[in-house]
N, C-alpha and C positions, 0 to 999 in steps of 0.2 A: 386491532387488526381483524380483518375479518376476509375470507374466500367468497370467491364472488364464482361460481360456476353450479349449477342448477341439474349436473347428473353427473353419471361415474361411468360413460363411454370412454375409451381414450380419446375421443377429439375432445369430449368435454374437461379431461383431467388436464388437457394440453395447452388449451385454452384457460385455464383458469387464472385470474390472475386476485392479487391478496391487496385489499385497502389497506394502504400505511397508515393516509392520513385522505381529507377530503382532498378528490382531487389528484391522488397519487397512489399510483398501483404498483406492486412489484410482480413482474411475470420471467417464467422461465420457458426459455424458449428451446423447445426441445429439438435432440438433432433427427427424431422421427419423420419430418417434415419435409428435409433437407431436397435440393434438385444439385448434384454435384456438391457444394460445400456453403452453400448461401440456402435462405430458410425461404422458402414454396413463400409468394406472395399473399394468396388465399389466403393460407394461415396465419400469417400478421393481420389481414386485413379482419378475418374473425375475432383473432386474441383484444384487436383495438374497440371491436364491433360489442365486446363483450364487456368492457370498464368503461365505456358511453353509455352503453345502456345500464350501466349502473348507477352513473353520474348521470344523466338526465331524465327529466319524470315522466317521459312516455315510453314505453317498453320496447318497442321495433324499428332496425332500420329501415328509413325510405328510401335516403341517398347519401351514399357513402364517396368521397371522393379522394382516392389518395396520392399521394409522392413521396416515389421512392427515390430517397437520396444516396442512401451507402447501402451497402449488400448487409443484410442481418446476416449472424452466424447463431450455432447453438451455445444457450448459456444464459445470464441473469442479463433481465430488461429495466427498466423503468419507463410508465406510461404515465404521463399528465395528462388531464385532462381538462378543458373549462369550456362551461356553459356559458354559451352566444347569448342565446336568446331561448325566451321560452313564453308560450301561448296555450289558448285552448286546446287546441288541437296536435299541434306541433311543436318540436323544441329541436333548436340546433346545435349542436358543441362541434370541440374541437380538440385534439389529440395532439401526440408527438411521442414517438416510443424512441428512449436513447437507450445505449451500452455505453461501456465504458473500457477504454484500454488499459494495458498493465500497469500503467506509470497515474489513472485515476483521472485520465483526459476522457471529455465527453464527447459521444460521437451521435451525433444524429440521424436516425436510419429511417424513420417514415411522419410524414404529417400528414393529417386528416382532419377534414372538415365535414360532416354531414347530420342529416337530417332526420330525427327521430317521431314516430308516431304509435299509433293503436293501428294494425295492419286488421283486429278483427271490430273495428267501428266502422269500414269502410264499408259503402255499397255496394250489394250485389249484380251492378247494372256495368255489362263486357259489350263494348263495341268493338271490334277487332277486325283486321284483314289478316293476322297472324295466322301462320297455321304450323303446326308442329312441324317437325323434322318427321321425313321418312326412313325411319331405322328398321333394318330387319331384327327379327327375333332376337331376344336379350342373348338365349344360348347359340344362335349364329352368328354374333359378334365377338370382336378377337379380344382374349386379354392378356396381360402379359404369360399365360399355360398354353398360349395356343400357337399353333404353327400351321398358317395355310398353306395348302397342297405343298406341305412336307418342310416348307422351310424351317429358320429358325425362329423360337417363340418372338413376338411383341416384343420389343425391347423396356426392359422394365429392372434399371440398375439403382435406380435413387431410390433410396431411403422412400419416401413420402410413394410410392406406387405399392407399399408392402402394407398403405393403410388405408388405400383407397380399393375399389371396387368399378374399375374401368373398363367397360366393353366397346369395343371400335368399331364401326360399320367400316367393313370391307373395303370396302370404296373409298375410305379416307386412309387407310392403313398401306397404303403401297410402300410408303415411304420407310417401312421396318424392313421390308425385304428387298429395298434399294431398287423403289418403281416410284415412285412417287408422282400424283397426278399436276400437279404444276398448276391446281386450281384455286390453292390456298385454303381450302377447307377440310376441317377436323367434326366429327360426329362421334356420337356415341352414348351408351348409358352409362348414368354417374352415380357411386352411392360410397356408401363408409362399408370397409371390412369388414369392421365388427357387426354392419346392421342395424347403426341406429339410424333412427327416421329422422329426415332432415325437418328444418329449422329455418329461421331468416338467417342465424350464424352459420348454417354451414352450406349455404345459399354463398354467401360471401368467402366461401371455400371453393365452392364448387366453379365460381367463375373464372378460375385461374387452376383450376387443378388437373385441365384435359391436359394434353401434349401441343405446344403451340403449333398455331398453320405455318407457321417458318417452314416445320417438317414437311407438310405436304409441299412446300415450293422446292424442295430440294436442298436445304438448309439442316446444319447440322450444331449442334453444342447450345451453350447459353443461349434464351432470349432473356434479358432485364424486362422487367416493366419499370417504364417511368413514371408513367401516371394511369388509374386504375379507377372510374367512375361506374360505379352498381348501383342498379333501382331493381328495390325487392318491390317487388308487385302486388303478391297475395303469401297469406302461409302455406305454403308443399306440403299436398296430401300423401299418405305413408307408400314408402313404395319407392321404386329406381327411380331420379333425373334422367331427361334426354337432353342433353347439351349439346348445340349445335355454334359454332365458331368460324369466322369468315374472316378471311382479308382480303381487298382487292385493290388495293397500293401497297410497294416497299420502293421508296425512294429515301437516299442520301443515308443508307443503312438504317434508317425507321420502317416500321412497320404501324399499322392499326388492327386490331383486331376487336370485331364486332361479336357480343354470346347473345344467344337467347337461352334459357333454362326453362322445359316444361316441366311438372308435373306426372303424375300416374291417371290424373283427371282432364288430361287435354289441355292446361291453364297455364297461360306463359306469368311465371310464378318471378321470372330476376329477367336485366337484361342488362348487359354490360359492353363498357368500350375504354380498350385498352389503346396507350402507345407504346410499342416497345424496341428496344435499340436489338438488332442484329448483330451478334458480332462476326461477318463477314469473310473473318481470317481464322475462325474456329475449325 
């Protein structure tokens, strides 16, 4: 058996998951993570992100595609993995993290399909119309210590905000002090606690780890993510994320939710597109 995790951050100790045998991981899924009583998306999608890249022979994700079927909780996982395919260049697998309940019934909580590479064989030739999000100053944005003109702080009760490092651009934050813009957008800078420098794994954190734009539309309690498709771009040079997050349809209690992820270098480094269920009666 062998540990498969490459530093001793807590997202890296959290993430770790231990080879059984070829093919089969055991991970423990910590309640650090948690949004109410179900495990932050992000975080499954890194713990899976991290026995792929163990299981297949090129080191970085490209494109990660997942479905969530049951709500994960804290506690012991198992993650299978098997290799699709594999070429020069590229190789693809594919995943399934279960739990199991008291009586030793198997429950299946996420499948994933994506596509593994060398993020530093790629060329340095950027054609882009992208352009960063307009954030003001790291320290003029709200985090859950902060309280504009006088209110009460960010709301910041889950588990998983006590390990992240989230500053909100104003502008998208009404919805804590019960203003909320009704534009569906969420901004702001993204980083770990502790201050480790992000990673293609914690890229596949960060895309799921702001506060959903449900909030900004005036929406309150759970979103689920259904399904969860991330393209890492480049490796994140050291330094805060700017995560900007958009939706501009909620019909039939669905939602979409569009990220982009720059850099400390200007570089749209991930970009992601979620569906997620509302729950409407929360």
């Amino acid at each position: 058996m062998a540990t498969v995790t490459p530093g001793n951050s807590e997202f890296d100790r959290d993430t770790a998951v231990v080879r059984r045998a070829p093919g089969v991981y055991d991970a423990q899924l910590s309640a650090g993570w948690t949004i109410i009583h179900a495990v932050n998306g992000g975080y499954l999608l890194a713990l899976m992100g991290r026995a792929l890249g163990d299981t297949l022979p090129h080191p970085d994700p490209f494109s990660v595609t997942a479905h969530y079927l049951t709500a994960s909780v804290p506690g012991p996982a198992v993650i299978r993995t098997e290799v699709v395919r594999t070429g020069r260049t590229m190789s693809t697998g594919a995943a399934t993290l279960v739990q199991f309940k008291e009586d030793g019934t198997e429950v299946e909580r996420l499948r994933v399909l994506a596509s593994y590479g060398d993020l530093d064989a790629l060329p340095d030739d950027v054609r882009t119309s992208a352009k960063p999000p307009a954030l003001p100053p790291y320290e003029h944005c709200l985090g859950t210590d902060s309280a504009p003109e006088g209110q009460p702080p960010i709301p910041g009760s889950t588990a998983i905000a006590g390990r992240l490092a989230v500053r909100l651009d104003p502008a998208t934050a009404g919805w804590a002090v019960g203003a909320p813009s009704g534009k569906g957008e969420m901004r702001g800078w993204f980083g770990l606690a502790d201050g480790r420098d992000h990673d293609p794994l914690s890229l596949l954190l960060a895309v799921d780890g702001m506060p959903p734009t449900a909030f900004d539309l005036g929406l309150s309690g759970w979103v689920p993510t259904i399904e969860l498709t991330t393209h890492i771009r480049c490796r994140p040079a050291p330094g805060p994320l700017r995560v900007a997050l958009t939706t501009r349809n909620l019909a039939g209690g669905f939602l979409e939710e569009d990220g982009e992820i720059w850099d400390s270098r200007d570089r749209l480094v991930a970009q992601s597109r979620q569906l997620a269920r509302v729950l409407l009666d929360s």
